[in-house]
Structures are given as C-alpha cells and as structure tokens.
PDB file of N, CA, C and O in Angstrom, chain B, residues numbered from 101:
ATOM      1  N   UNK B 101       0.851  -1.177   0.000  1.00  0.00           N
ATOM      2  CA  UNK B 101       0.000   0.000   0.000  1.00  0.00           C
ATOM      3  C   UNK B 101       0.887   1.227   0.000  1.00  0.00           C
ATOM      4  O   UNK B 101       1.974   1.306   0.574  1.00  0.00           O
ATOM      5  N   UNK B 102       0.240   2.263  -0.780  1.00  0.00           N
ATOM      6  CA  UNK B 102       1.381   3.335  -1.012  1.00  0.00           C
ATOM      7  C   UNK B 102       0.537   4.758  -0.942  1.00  0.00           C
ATOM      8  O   UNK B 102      -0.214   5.357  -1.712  1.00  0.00           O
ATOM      9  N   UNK B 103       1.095   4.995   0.480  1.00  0.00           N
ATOM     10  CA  UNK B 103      -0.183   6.937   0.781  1.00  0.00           C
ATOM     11  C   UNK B 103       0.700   7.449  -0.323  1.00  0.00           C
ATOM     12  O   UNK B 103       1.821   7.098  -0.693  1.00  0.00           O
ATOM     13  N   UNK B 104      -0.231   8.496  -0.794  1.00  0.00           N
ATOM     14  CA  UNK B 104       0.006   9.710  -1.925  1.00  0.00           C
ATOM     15  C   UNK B 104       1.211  10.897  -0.675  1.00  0.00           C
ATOM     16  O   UNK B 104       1.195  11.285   0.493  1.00  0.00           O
ATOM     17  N   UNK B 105       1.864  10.999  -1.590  1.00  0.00           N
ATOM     18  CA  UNK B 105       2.791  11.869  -0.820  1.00  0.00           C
ATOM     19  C   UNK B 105       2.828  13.178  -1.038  1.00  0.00           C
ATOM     20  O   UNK B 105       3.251  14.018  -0.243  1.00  0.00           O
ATOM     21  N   UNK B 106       2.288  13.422  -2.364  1.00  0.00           N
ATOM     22  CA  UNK B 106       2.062  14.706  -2.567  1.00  0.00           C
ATOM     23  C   UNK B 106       0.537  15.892  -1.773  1.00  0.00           C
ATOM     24  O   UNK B 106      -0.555  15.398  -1.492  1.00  0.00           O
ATOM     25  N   UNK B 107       0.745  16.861  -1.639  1.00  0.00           N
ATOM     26  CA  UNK B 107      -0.471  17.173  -0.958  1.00  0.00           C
ATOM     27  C   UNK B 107      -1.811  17.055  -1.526  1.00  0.00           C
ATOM     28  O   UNK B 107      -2.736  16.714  -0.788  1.00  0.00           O
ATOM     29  N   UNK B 108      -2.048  17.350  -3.000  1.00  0.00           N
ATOM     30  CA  UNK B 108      -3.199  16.564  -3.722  1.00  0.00           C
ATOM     31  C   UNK B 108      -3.668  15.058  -3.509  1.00  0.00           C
ATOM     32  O   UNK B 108      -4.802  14.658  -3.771  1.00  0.00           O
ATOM     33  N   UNK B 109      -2.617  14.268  -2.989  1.00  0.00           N
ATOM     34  CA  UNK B 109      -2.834  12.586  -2.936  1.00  0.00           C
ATOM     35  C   UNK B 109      -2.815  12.232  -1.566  1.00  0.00           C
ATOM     36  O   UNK B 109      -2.537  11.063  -1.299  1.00  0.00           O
ATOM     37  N   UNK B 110      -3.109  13.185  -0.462  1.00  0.00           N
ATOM     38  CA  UNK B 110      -3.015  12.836   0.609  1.00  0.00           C
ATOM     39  C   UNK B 110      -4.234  11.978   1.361  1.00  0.00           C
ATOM     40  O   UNK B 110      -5.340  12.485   1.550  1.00  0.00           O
ATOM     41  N   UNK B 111      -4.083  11.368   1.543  1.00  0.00           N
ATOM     42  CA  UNK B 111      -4.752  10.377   2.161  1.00  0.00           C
ATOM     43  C   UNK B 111      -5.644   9.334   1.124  1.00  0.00           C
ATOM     44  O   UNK B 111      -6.780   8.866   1.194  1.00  0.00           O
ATOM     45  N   UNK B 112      -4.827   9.250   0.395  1.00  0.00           N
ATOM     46  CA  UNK B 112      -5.202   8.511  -0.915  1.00  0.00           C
ATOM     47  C   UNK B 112      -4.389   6.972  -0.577  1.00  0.00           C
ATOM     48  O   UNK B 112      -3.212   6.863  -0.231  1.00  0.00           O
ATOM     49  N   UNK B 113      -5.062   6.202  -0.719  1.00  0.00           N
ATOM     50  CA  UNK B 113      -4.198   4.888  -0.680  1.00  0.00           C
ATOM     51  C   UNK B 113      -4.273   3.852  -2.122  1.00  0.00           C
ATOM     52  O   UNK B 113      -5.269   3.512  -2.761  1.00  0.00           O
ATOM     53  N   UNK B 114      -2.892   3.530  -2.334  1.00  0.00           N
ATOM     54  CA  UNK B 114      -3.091   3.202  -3.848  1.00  0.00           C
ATOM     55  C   UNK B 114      -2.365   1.220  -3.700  1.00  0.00           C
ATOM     56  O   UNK B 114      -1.292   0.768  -3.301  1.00  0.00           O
ATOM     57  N   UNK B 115      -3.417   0.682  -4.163  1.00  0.00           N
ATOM     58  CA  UNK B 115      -2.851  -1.236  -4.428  1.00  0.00           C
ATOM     59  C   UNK B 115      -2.730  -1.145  -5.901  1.00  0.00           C
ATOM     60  O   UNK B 115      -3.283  -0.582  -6.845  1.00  0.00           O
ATOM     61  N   UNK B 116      -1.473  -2.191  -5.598  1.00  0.00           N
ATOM     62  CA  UNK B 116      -0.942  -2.420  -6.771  1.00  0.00           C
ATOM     63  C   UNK B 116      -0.584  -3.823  -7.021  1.00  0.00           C
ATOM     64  O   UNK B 116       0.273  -4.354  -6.316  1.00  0.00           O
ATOM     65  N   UNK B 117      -1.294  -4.602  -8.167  1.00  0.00           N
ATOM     66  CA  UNK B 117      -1.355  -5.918  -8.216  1.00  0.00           C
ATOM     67  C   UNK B 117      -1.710  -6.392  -9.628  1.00  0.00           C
ATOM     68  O   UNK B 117      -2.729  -5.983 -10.186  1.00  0.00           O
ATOM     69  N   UNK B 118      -1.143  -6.974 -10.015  1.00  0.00           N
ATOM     70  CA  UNK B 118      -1.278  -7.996 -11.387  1.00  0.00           C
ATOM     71  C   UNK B 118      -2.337  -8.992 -11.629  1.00  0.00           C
ATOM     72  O   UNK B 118      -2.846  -9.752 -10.805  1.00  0.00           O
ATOM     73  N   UNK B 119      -2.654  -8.842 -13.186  1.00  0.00           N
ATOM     74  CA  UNK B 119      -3.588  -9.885 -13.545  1.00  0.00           C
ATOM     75  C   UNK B 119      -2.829 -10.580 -14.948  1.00  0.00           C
ATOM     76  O   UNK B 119      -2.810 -10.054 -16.061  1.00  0.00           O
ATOM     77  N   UNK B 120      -2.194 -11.948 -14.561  1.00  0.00           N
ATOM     78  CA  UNK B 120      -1.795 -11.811 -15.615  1.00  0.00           C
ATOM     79  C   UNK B 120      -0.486 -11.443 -15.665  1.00  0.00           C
ATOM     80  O   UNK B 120       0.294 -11.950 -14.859  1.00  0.00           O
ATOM     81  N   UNK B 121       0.062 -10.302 -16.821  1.00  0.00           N
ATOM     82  CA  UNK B 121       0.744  -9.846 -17.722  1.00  0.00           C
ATOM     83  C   UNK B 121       0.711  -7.889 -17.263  1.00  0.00           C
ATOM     84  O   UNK B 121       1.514  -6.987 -17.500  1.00  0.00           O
ATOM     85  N   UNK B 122      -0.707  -7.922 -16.494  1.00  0.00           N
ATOM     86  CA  UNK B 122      -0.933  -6.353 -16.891  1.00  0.00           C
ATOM     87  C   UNK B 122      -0.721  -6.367 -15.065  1.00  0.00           C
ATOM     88  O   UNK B 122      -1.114  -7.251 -14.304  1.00  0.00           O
ATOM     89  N   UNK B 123       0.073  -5.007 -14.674  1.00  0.00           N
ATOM     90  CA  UNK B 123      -0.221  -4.243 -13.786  1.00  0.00           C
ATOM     91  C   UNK B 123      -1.315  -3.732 -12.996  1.00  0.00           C
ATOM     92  O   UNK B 123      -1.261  -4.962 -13.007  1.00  0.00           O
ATOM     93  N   UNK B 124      -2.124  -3.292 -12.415  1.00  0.00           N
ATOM     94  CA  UNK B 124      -3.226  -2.529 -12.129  1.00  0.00           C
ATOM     95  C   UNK B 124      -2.865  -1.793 -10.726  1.00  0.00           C
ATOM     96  O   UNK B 124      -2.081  -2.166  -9.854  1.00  0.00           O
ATOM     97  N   UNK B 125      -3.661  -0.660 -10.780  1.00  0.00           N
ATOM     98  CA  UNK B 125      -3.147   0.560  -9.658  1.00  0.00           C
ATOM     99  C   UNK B 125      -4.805   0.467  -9.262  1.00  0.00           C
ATOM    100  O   UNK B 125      -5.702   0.550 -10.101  1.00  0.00           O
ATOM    101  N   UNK B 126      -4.988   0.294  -7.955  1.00  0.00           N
ATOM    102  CA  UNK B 126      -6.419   0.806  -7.519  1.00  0.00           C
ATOM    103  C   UNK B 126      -6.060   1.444  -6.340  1.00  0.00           C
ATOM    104  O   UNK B 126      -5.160   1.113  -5.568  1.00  0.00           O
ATOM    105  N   UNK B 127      -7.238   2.889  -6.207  1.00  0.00           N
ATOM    106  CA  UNK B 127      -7.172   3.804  -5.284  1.00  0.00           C
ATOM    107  C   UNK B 127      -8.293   3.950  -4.474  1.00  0.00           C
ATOM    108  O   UNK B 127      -9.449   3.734  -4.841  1.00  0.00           O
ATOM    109  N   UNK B 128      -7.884   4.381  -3.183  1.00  0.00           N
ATOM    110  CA  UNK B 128      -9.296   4.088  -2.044  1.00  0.00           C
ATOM    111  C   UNK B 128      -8.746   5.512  -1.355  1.00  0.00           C
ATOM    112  O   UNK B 128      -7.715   6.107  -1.669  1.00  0.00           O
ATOM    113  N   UNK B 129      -9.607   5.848  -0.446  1.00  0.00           N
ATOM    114  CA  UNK B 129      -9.957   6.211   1.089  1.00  0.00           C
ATOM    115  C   UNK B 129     -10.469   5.249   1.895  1.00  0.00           C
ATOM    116  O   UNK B 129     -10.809   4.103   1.603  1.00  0.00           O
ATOM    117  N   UNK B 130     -10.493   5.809   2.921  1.00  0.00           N
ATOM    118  CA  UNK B 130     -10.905   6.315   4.481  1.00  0.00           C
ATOM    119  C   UNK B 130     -11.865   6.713   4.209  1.00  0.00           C
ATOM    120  O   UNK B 130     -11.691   7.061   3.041  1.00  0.00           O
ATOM    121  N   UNK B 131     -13.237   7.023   4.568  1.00  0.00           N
ATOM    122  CA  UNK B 131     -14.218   8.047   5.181  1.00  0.00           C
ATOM    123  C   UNK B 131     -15.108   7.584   6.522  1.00  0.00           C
ATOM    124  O   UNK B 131     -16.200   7.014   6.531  1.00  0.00           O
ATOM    125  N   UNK B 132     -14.482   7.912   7.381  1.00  0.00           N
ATOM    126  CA  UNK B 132     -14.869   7.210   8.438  1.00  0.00           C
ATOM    127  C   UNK B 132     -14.698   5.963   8.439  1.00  0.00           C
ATOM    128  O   UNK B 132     -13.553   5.721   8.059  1.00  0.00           O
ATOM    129  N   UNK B 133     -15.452   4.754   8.754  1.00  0.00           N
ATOM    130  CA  UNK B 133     -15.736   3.295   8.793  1.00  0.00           C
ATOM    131  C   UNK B 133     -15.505   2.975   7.405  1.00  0.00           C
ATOM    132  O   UNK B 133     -14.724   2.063   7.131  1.00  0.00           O
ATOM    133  N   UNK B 134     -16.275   3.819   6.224  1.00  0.00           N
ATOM    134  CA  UNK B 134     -16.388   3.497   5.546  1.00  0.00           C
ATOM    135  C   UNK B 134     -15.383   3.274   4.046  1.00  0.00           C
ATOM    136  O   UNK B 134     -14.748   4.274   3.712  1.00  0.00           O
ATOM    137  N   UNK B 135     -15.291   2.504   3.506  1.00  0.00           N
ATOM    138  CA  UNK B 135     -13.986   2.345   2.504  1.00  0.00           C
ATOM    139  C   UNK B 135     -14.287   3.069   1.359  1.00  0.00           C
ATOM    140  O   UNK B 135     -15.492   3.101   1.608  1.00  0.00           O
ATOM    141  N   UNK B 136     -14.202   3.692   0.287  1.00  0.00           N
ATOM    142  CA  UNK B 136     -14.383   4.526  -0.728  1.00  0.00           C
ATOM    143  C   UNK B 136     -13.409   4.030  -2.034  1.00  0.00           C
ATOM    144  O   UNK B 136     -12.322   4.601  -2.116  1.00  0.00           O
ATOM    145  N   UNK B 137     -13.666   3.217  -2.846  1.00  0.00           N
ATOM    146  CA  UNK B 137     -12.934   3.524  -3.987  1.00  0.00           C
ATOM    147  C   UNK B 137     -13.408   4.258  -5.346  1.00  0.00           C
ATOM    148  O   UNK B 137     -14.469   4.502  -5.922  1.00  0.00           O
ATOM    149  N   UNK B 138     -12.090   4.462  -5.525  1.00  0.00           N
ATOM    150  CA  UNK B 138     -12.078   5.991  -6.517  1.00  0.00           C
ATOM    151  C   UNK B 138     -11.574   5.414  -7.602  1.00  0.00           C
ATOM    152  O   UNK B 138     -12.312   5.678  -8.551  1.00  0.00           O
ATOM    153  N   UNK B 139     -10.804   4.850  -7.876  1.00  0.00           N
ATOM    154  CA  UNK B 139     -10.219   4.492  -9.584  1.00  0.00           C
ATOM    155  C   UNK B 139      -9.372   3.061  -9.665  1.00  0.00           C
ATOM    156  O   UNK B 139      -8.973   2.522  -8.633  1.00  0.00           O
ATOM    157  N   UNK B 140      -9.224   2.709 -10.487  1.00  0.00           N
ATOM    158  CA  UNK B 140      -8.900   1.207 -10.845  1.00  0.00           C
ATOM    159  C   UNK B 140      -7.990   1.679 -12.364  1.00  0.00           C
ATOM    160  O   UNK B 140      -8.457   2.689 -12.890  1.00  0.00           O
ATOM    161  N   UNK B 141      -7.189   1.269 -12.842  1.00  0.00           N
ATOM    162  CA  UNK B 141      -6.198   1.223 -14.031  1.00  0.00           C
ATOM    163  C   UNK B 141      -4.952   0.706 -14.223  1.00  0.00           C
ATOM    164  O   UNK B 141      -4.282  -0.042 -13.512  1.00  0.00           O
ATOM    165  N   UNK B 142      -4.723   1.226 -15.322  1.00  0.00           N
ATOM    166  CA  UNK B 142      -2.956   0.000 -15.690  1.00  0.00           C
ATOM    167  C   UNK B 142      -1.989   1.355 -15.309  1.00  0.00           C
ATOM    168  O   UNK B 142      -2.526   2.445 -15.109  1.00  0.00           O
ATOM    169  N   UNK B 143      -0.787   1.213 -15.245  1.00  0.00           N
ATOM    170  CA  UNK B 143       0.108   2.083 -14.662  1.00  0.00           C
ATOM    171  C   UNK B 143       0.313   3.169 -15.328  1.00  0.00           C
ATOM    172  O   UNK B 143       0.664   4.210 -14.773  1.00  0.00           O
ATOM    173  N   UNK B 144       0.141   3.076 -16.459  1.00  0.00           N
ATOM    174  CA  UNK B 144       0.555   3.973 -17.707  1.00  0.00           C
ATOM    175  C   UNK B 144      -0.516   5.432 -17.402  1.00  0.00           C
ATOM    176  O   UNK B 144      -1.728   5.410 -17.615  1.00  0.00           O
ATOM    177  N   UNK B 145       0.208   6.589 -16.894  1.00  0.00           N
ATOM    178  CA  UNK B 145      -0.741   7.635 -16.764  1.00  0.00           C
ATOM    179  C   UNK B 145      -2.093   7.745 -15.710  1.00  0.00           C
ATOM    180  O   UNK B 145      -3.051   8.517 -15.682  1.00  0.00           O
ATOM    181  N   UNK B 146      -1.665   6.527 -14.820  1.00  0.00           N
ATOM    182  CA  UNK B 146      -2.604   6.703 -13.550  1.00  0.00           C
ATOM    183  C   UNK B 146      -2.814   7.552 -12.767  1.00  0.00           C
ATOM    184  O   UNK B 146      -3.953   7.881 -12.435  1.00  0.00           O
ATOM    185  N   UNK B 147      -1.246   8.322 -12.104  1.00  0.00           N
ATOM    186  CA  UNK B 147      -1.327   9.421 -11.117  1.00  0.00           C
ATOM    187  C   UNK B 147      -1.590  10.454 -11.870  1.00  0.00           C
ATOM    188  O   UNK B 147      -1.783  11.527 -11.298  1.00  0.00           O
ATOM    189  N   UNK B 148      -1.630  10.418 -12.693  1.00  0.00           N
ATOM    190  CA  UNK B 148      -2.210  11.972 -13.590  1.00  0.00           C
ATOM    191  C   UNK B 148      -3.748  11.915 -13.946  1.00  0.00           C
ATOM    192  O   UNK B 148      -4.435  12.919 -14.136  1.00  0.00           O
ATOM    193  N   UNK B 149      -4.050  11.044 -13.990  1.00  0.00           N
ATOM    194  CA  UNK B 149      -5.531  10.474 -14.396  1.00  0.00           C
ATOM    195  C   UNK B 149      -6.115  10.705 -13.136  1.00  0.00           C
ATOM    196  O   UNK B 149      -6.980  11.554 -12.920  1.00  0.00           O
ATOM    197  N   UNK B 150      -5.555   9.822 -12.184  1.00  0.00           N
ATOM    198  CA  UNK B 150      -5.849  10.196 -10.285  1.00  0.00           C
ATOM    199  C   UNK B 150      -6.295  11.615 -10.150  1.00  0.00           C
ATOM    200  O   UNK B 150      -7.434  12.062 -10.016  1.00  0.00           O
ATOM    201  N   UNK B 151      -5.079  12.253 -10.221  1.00  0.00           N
ATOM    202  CA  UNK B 151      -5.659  13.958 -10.013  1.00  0.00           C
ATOM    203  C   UNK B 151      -6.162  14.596 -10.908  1.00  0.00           C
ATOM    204  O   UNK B 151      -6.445  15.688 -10.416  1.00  0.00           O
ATOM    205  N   UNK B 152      -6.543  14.563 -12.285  1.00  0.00           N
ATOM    206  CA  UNK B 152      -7.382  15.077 -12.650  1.00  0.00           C
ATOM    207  C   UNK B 152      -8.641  15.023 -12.047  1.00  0.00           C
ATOM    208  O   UNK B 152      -9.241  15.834 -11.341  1.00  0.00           O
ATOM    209  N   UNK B 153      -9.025  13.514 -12.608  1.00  0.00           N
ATOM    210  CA  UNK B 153     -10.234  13.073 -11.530  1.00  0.00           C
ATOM    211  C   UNK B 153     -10.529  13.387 -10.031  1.00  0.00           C
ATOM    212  O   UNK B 153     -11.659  13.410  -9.542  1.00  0.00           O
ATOM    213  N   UNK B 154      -9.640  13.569  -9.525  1.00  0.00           N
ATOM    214  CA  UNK B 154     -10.223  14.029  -7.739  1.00  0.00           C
ATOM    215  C   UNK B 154      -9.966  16.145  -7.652  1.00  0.00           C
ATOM    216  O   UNK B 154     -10.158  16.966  -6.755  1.00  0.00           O
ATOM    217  N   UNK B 155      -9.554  16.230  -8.837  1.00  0.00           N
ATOM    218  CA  UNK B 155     -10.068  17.906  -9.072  1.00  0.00           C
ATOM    219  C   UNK B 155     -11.416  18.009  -9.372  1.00  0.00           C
ATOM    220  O   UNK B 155     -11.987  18.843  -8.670  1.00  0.00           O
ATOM    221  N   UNK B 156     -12.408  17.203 -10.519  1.00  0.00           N
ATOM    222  CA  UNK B 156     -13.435  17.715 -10.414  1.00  0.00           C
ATOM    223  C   UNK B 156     -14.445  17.656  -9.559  1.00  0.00           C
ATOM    224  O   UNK B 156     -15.441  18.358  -9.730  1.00  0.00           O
TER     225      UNK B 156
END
C-alpha cells in the first residue's frame, strides 16, 4: 500500500497488483468506517488520471 505523498494525494491509498501480464493501480480512502474507492487502471498515466479526476 502506497499513501500519496504529494499534498493533492493525501490520504489517498493506492494497491498495486497484477492480472496476468498487466499491472493494475487501484485507489481508495478512508471516510470514516467506511472504505471509498475511486479508480482502478494500468500504470501507464494513472497518477495523472488520479488527479485530474479528484479535481473535479
């Protein structure tokens, strides 16, 4: 598990695990009790994809 280190990715928690051949990055929170996931993808352009997406 890997917290976002930057201040945009903070408290962002990102798994990283294979299917296969392919990579995959999935991202969660915290919100209270409750678990929250936010995005699922292959490595290629994830953390940029990440913060776009949690800007809008």
């Amino acid at each position: 598990r890997i917290l976002g280190t930057t201040s945009d990715l903070r408290g962002i928690f990102i798994r990283k695990f294979k299917i296969k051949t392919t990579e995959y990055l999935l991202s969660y929170q915290m919100i209270g009790e409750n678990l929250e996931l936010i995005m699922i993808g292959t490595h290629e352009n994830y953390y940029r994809d990440l913060k776009k997406y949690l800007q809008k």
